[in-house]
C-alpha positions, 0 to 999 in steps of 0.5 A: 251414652252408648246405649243410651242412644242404641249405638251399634258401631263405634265410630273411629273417630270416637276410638281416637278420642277414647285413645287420646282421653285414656293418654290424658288420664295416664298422663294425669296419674303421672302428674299426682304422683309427681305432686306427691313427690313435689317434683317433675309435675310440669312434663306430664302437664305439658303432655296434657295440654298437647293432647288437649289440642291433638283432641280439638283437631281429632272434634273438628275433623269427626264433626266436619266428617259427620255431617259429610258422611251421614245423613239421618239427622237424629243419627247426626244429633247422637254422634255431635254429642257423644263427640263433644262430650268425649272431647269435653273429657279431655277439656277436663283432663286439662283442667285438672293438669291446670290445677296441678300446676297452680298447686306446685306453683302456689306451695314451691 
């Protein structure tokens, strides 16, 4: 989406997401690992889930700032959705914690 859409300065906002998103995938191989062992899946779920809502804070305040900050309307029309889909991912990140759980739970 990046070069899609020329960008030439990454945000620091988007580097947060992009933190938050990359705990939230360290986070999902510790609960693959732990539904391996069928044990401890709960803990890197949990962490999961915060960082979902930490991600959600992180949106709302880098949209609320965009639309301070900028005004090129098609520079505010790239950035929304290079936002939203970042915190999209950690939507998914989420999901799939979900699905661990209800797995763990389905065959304990």
């Amino acid at each position: 989406v990046v070069r899609l859409y020329s960008i030439e300065r990454v945000r620091p906002d988007a580097r947060e997401l992009v933190r938050i998103i990359k705990a939230s995938t360290d986070q999902m191989v510790k609960a693959l690992k732990a539904l391996e062992r069928r044990d401890g899946v709960a803990e890197p779920a949990v962490e999961i889930n915060r960082l979902e809502n930490e991600a959600d804070r992180v949106h709302y305040a880098a949209v609320r700032r965009l639309f301070e900050e900028e005004r090129d309307p098609i520079v505010i029309m790239k950035w929304k959705e290079i936002l939203d889909f970042l915190e999209d991912a950690t939507d998914r990140c989420e999901d799939v914690a979900n699905a661990v759980e209800g797995i763990v739970v389905k065959h304990a």
